[in-house]
Residue frames as qw, qx, qy, qz and C-alpha x, y, z in Angstrom:
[[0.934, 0.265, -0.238, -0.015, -22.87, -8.26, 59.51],
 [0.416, -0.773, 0.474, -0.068, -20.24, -10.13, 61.26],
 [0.867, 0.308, -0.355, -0.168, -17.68, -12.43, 59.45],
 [0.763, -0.485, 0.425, 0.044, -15.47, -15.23, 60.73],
 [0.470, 0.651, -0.596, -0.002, -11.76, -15.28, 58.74],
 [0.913, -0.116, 0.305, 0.246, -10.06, -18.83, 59.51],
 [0.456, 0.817, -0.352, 0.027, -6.81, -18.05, 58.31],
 [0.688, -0.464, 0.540, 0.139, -2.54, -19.39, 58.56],
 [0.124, 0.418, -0.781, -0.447, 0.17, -21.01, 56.38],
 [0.708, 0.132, -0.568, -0.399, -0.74, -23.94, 54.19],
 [0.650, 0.006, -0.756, -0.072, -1.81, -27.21, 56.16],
 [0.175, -0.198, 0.484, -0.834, -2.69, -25.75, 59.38],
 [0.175, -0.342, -0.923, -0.036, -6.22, -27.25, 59.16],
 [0.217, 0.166, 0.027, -0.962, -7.81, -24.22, 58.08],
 [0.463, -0.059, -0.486, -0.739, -10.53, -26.17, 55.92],
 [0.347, -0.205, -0.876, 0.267, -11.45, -28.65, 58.98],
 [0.081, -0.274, -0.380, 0.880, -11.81, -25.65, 61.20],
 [0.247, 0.206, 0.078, -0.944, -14.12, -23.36, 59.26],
 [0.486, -0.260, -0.620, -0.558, -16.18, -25.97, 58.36],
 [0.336, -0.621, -0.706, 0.046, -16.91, -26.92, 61.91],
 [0.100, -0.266, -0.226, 0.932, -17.21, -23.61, 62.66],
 [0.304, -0.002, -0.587, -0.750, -20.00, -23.08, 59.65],
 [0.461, -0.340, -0.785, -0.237, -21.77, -25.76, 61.14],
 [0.283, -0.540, -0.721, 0.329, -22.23, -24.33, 64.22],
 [0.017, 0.384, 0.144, -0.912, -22.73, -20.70, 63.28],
 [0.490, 0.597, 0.634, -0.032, -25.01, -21.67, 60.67],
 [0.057, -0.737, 0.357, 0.572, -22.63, -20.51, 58.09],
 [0.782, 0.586, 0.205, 0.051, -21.15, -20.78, 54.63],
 [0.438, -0.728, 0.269, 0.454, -17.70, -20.36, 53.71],
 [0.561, 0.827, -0.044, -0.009, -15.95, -18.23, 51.13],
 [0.794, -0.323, 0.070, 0.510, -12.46, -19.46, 50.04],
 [0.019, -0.985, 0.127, 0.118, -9.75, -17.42, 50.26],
 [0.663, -0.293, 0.558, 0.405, -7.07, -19.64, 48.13],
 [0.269, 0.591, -0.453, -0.611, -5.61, -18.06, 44.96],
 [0.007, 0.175, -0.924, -0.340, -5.26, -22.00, 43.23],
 [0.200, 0.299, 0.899, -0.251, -8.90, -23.38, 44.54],
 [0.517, 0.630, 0.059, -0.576, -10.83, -20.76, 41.73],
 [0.129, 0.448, -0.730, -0.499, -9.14, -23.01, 39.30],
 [0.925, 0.073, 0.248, -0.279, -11.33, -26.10, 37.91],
 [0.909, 0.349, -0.228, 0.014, -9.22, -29.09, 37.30],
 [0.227, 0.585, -0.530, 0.570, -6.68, -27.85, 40.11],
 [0.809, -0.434, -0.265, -0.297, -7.47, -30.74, 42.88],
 [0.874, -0.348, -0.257, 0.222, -4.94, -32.35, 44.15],
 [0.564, 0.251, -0.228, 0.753, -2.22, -29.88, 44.16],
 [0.252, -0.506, 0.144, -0.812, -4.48, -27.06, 46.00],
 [0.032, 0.004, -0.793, 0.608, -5.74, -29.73, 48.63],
 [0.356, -0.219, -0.208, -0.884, -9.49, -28.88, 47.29],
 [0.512, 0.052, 0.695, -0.503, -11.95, -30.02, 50.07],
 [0.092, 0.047, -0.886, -0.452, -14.19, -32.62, 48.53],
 [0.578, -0.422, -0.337, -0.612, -17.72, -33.49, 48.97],
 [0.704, -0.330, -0.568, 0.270, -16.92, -35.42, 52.23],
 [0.497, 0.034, -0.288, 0.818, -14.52, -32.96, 53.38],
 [0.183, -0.393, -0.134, -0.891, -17.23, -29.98, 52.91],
 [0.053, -0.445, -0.797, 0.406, -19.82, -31.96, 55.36],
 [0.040, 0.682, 0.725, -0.088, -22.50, -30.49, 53.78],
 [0.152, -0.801, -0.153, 0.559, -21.51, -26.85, 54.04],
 [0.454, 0.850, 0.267, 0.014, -21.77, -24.60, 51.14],
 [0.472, -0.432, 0.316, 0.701, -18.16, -23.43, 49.60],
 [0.542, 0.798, 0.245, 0.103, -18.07, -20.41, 47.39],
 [0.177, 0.863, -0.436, -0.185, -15.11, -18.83, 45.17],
 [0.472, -0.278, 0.800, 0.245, -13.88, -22.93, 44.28],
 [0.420, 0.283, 0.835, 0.214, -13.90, -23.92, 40.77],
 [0.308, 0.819, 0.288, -0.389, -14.92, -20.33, 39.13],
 [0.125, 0.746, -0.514, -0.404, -11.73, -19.81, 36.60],
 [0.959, 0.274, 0.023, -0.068, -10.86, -21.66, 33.98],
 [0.668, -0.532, 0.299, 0.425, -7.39, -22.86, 34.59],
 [0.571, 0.198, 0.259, 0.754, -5.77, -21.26, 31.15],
 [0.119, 0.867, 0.213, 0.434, -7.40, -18.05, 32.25],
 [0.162, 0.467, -0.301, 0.816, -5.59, -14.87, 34.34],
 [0.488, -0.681, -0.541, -0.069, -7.26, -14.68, 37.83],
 [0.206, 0.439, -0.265, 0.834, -6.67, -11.20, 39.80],
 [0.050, -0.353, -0.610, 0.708, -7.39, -10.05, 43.52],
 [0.299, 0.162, -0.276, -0.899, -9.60, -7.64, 41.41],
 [0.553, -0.051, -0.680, -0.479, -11.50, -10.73, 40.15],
 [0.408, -0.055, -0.825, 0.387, -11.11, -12.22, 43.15],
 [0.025, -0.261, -0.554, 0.790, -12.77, -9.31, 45.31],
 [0.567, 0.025, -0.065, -0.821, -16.11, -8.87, 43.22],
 [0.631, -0.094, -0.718, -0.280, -16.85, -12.43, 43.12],
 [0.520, -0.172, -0.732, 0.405, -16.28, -12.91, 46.77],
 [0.089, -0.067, 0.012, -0.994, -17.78, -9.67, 47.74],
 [0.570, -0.076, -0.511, -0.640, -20.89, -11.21, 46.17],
 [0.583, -0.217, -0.775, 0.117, -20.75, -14.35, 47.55],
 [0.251, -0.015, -0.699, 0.669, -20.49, -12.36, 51.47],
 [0.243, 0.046, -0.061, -0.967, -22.99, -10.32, 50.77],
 [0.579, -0.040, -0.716, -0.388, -25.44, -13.23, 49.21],
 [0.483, -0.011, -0.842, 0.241, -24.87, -15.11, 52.61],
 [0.070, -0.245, -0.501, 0.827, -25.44, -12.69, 55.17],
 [0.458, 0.081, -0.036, -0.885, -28.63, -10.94, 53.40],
 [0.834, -0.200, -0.277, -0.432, -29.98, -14.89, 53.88],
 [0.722, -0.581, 0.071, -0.368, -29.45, -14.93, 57.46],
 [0.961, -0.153, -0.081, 0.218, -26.63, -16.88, 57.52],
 [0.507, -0.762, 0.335, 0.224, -22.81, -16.26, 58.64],
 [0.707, 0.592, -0.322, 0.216, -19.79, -15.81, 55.92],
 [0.770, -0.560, 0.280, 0.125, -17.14, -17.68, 57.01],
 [0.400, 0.850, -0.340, -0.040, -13.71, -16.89, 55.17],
 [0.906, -0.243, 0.299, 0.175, -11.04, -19.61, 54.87],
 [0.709, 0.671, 0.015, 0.216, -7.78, -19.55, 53.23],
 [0.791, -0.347, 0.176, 0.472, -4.13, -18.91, 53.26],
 [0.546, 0.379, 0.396, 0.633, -3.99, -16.23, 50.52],
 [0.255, -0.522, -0.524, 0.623, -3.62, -13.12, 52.18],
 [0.005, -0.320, -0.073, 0.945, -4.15, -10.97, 50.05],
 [0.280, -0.306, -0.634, -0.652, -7.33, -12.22, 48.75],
 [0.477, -0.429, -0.718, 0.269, -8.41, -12.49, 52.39],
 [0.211, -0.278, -0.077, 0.934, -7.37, -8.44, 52.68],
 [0.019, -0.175, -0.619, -0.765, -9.39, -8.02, 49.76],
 [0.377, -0.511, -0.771, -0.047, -12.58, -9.38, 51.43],
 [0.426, -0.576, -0.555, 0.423, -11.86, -7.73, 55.19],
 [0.077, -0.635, 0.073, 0.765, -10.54, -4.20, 54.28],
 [0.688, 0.686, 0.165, 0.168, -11.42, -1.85, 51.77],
 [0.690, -0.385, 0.281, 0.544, -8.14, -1.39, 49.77],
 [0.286, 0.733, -0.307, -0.535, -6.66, 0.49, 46.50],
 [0.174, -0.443, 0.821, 0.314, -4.78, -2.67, 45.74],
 [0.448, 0.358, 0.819, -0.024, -8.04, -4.46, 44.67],
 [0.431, 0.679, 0.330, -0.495, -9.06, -1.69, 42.85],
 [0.208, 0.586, -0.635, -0.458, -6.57, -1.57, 39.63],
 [0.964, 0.199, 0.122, -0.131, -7.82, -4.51, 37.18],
 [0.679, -0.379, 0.562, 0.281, -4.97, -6.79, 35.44],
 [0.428, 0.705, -0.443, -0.351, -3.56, -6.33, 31.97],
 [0.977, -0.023, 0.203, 0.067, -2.59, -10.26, 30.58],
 [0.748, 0.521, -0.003, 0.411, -0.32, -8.86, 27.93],
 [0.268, -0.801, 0.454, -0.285, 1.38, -6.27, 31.04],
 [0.861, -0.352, 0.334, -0.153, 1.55, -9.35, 33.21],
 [0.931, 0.070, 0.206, 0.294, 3.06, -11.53, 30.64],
 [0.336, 0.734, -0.262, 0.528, 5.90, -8.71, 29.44],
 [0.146, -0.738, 0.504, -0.423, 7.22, -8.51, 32.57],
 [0.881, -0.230, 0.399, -0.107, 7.09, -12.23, 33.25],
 [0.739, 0.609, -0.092, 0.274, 9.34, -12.15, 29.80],
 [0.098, 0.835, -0.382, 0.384, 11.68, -9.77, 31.29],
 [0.659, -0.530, 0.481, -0.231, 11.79, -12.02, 34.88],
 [0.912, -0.162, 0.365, 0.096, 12.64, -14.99, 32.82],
 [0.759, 0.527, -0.035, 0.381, 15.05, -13.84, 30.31],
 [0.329, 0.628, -0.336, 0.619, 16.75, -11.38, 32.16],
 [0.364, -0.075, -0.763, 0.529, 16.35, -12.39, 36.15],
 [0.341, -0.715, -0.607, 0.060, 14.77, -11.66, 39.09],
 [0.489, -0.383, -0.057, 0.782, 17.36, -9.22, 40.32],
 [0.177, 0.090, 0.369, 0.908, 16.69, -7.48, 36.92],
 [0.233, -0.708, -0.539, -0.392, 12.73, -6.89, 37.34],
 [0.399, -0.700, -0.479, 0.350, 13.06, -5.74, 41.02],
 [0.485, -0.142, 0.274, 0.818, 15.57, -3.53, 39.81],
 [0.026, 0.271, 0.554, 0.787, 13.24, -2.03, 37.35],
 [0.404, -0.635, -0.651, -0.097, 10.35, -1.68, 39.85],
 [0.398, -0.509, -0.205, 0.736, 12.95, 0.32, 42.56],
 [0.259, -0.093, 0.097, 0.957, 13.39, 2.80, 40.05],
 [0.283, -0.483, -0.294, -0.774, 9.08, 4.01, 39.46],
 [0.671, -0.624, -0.101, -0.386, 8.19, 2.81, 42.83],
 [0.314, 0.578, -0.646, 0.387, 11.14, 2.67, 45.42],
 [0.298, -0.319, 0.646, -0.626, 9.13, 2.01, 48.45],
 [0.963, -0.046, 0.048, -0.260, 7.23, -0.95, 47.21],
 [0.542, 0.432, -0.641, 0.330, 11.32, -2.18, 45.73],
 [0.260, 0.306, -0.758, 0.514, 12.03, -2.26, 49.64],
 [0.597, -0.192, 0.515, -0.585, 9.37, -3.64, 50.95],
 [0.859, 0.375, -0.159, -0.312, 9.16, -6.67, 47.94],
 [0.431, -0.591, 0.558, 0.391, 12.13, -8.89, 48.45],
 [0.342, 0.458, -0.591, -0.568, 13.14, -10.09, 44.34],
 [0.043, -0.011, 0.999, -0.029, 12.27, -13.79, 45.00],
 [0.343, 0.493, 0.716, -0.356, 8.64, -12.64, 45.44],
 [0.278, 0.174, 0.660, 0.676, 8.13, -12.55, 41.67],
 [0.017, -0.530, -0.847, 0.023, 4.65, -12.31, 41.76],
 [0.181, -0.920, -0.280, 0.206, 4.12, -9.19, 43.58],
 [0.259, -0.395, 0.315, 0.823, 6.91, -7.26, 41.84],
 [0.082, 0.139, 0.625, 0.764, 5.26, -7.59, 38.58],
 [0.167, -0.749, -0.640, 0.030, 2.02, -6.85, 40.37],
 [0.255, -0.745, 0.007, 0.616, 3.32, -3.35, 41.80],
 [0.326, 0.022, 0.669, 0.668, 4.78, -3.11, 37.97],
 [0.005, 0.399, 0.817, 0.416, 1.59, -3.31, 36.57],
 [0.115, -0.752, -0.572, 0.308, -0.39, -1.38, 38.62],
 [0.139, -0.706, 0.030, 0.694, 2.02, 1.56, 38.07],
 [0.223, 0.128, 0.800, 0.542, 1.78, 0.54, 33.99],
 [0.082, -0.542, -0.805, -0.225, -1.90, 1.02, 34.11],
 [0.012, 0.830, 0.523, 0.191, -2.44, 3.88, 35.93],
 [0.386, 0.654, -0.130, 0.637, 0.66, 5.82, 36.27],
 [0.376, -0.743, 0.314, -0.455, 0.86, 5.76, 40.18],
 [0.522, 0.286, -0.774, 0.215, 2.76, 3.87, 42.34],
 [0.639, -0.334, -0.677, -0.146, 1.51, 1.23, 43.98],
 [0.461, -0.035, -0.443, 0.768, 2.92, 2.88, 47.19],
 [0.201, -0.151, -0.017, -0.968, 0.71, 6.30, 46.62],
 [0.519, -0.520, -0.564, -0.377, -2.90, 4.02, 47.37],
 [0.106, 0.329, -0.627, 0.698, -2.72, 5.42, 50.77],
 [0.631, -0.420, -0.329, -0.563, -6.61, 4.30, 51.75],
 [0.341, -0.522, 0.586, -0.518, -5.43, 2.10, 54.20],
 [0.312, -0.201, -0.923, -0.103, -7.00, -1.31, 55.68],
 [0.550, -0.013, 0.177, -0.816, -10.93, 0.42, 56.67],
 [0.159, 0.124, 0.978, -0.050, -12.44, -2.56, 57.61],
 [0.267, -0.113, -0.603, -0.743, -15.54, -3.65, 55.50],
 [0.828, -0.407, -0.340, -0.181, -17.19, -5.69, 58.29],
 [0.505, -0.627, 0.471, -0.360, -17.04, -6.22, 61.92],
 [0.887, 0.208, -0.397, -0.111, -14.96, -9.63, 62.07],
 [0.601, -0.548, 0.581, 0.030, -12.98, -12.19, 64.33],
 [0.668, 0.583, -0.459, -0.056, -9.89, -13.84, 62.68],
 [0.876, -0.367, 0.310, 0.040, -8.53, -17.31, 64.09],
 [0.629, 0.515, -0.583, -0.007, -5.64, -19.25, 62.68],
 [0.971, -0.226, -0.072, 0.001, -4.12, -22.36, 64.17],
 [0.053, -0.846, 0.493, -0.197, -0.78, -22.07, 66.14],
 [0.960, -0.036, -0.188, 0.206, 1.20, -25.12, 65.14],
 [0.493, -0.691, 0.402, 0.343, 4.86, -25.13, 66.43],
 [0.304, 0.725, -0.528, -0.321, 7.60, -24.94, 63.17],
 [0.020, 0.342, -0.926, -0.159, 8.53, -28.03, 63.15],
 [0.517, 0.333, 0.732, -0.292, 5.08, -29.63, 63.55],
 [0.356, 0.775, 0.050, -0.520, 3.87, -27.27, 60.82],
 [0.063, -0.621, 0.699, 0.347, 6.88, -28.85, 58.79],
 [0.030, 0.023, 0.989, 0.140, 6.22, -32.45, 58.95],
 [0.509, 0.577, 0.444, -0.459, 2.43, -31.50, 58.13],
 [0.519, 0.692, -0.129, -0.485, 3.56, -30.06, 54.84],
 [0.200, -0.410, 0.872, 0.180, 5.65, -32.98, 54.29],
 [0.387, 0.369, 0.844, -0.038, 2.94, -35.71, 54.81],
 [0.468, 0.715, 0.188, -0.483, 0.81, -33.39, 52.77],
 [0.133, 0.744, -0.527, -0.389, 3.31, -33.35, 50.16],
 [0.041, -0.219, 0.975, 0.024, 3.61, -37.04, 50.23],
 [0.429, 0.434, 0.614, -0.500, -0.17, -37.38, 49.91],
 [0.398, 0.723, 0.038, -0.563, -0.62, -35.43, 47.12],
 [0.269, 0.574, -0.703, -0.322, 2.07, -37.38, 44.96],
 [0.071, -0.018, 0.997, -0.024, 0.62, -40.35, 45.99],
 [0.482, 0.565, 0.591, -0.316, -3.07, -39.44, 45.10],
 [0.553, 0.537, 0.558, 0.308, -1.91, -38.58, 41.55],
 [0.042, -0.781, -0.046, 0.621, -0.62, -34.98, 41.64],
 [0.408, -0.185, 0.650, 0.614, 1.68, -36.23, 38.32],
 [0.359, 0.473, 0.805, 0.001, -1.57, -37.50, 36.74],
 [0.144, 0.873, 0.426, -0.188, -3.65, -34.32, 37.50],
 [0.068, -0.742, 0.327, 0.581, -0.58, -31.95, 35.64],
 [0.324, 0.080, 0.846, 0.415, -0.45, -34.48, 33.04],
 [0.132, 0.597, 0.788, -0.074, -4.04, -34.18, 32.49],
 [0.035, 0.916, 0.207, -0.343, -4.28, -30.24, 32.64],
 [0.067, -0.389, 0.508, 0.766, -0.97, -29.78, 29.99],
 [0.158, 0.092, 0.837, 0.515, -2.70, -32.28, 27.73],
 [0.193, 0.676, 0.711, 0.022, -6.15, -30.57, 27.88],
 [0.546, 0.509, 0.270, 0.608, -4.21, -27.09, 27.04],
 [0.389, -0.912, -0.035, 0.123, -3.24, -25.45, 29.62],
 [0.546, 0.732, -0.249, 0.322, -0.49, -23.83, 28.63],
 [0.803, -0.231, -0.421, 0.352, 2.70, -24.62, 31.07],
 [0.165, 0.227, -0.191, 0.941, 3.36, -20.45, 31.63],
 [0.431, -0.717, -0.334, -0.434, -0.74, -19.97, 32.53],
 [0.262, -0.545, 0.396, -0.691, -1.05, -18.13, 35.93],
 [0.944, -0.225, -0.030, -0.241, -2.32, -21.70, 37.71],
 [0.955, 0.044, -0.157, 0.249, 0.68, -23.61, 36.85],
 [0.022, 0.571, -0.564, 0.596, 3.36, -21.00, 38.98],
 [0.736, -0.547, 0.003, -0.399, 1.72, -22.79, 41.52],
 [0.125, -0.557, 0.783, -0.248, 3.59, -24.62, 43.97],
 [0.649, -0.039, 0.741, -0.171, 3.52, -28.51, 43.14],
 [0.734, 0.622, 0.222, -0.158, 2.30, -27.72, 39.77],
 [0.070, 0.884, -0.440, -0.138, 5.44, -26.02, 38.97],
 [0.413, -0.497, 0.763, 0.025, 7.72, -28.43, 40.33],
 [0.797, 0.212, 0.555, -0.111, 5.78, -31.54, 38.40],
 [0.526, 0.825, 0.164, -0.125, 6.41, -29.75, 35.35],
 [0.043, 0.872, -0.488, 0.022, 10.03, -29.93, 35.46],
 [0.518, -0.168, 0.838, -0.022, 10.00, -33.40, 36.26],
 [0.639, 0.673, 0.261, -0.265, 7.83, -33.54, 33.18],
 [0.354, 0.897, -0.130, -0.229, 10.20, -31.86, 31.33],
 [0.915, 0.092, -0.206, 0.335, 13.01, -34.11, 32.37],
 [0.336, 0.667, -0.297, 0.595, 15.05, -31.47, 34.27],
 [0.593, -0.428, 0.141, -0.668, 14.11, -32.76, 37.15],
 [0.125, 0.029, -0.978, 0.161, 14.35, -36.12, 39.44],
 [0.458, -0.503, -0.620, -0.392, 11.58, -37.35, 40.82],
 [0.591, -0.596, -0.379, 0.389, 12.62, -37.34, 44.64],
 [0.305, -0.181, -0.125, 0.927, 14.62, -33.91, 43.81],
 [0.286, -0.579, -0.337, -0.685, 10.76, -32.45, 42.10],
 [0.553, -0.676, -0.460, -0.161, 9.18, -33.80, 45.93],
 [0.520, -0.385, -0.321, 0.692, 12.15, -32.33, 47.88],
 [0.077, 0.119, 0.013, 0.990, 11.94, -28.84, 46.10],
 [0.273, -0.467, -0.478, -0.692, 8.14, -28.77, 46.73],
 [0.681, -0.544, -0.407, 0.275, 8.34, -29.52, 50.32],
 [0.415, -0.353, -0.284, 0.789, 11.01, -26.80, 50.49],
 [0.120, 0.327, 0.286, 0.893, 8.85, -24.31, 48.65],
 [0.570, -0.541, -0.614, -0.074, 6.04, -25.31, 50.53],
 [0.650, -0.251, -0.267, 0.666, 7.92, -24.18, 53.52],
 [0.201, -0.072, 0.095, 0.972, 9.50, -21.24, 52.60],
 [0.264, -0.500, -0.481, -0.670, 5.63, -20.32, 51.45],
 [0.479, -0.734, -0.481, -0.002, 3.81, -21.04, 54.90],
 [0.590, 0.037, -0.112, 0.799, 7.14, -19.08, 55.83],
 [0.026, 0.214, 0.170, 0.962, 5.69, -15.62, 54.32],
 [0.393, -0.515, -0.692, -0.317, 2.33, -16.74, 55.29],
 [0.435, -0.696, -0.551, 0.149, 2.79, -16.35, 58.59],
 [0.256, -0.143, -0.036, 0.955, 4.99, -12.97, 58.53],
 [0.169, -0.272, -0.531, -0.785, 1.77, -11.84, 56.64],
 [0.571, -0.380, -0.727, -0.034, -0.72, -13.27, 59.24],
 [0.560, -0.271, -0.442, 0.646, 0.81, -11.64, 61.92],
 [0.054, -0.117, -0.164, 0.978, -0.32, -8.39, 60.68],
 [0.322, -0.405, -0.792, -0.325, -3.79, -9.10, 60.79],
 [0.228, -0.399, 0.453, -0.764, -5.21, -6.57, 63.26],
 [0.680, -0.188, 0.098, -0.701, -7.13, -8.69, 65.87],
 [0.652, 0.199, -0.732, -0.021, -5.85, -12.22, 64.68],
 [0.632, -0.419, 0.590, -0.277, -6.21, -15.08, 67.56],
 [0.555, 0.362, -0.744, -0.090, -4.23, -17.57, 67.70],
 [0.794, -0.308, 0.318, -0.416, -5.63, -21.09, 69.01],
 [0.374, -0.480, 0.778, 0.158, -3.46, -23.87, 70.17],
 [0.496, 0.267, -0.702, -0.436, -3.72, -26.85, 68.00],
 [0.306, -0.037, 0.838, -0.450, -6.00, -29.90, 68.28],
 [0.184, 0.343, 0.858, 0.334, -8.90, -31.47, 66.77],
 [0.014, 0.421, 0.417, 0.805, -11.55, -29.56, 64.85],
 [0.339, -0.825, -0.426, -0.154, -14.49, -29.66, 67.48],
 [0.514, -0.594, -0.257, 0.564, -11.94, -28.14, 70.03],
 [0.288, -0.137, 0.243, 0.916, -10.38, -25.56, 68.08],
 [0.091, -0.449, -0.411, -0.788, -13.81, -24.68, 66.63],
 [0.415, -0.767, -0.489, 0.008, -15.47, -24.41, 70.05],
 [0.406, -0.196, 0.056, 0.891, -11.84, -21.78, 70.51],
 [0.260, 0.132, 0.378, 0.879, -13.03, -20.00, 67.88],
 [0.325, -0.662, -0.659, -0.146, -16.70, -19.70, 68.69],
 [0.411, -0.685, -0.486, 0.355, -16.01, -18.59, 71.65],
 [0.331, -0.218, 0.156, 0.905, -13.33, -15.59, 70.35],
 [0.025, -0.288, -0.595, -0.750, -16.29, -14.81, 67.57],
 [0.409, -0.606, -0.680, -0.057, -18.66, -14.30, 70.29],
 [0.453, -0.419, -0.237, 0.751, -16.78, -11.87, 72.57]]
């Protein structure tokens, strides 16, 4: 089995790509976007639509309910499935996404997938991050697991309390999974090599899309059907921000500037992340048929 990862930072025109790739490898394609397992999470995650899909089959969108926890754990038996499903009928899993470490999850086998997720861990130490700082959680991480502390920087909430938790649950530190990245499958990984500033004013217009197709609405919509405004969905970037404008603590134009610079500062890590991808090619930018006849051709070698 051989799989084809489409990867990169947000708005790269990852979901263009690996659909026309799909179509011509006579594929299916499994996303690899922490927000896009959420149902009712559209416009802020960019979810392809029925146009957008052209036909091709998209699995791991729409599997979580959006007031529930979703973990790489969850993330890597469902998607597991799905590769597996594809390839044992004859067809080609194509991986898409921007979430790297659900994309890791997939390509290598790892330790980090293996430790399920405690909600009531998770949320204690999201208590601690907001009552007593960021500075204070990392802080609290350095001292059972020092060598994840300096590789984590404190801003990257997320994955502090993730490294937290792991070492909560099973008394080792997240540092000690020494397995490695043993690839699961033979695979070629693409990603689309915009220039920074192009890459910028993408996530702008994007940004400016999304608030004009109703991003307000669709947070509106998801508090008042009871999603709670702490749930693991709404950290998202865009959701977040809306919520604060919601709340009134917030302008409008100062909610769309901070989401543009989070945005940013996200595709930011992306690609530092990306970069260690053993094998990654990177193909210039351009329209889909070109960039997917690129990729072909890399997936073929």
């Amino acid at each position: 089995m051989k799989l084809l990862a489409v990867c990169g930072p947000t708005a790269s025109g990852k979901t263009a790509l690996a659909v026309e790739c799909a179509k011509r490898l006579n594929g299916e394609i499994v996303s690899c976007d922490a927000l896009l397992v959420y149902r009712g999470l559209d416009i802020g995650t960019a979810k392809p639509g029925i146009a957008e899909r052209q036909g091709i089959t998209h699995h791991l969108i729409d599997v979580a309910d959006p007031r529930e926890s979703f973990s790489v754990h969850d993330f890597e038996r469902l998607a597991l499935a799905a590769v597996r499903d594809i390839a044992a009928r004859g067809k080609t899993p194509v991986l898409c996404g921007g979430t790297g470490f659900y994309m890791n999850a997939v390509l290598f086998q790892s330790g980090f997938g293996q430790t399920g997720g405690s909600e009531s861990v998770r949320k204690k130490y999201e208590t601690i991050a907001a009552e007593r700082g960021k500075l204070f959680l990392h802080a609290l991480l350095k001292e059972v697991d020092a060598e994840s502390a300096a590789k984590l920087h404190p801003n990257d909430v997320k994955r502090v309390i993730r490294a937290l938790e792991i070492y909560e649950l099973t008394g080792k530190r997240k540092s000690e999974q020494r397995d490695g990245r043993v690839p699961r499958f033979e695979y070629t990984a693409v990603a689309i090599d915009y220039p920074r500033e192009e890459l910028y004013r993408r996530i702008e217009r994007r940004a400016d899309e999304m608030l004009a197709g109703g991003l307000i609405g669709e947070v509106r919509g998801l508090l008042a059907a009871g999603v709670p405004e702490d749930a693991q969905c709404m950290q998202g970037i865009g959701y977040k921000e809306v919520i604060e404008y919601l709340n009134n603590r917030i302008s409008q134009s100062t909610m769309r500037d901070i989401i543009i610079k989070n945005t940013r500062n996200y595709a930011k890590r992306q690609l530092t992340f990306f970069k260690k991808l053993p094998g990654l090619q990177r193909i210039a930018p351009g329209c889909a048929t070109d960039a997917a006849q690129e990729a072909i051709r890399y997936y073929d070698d």
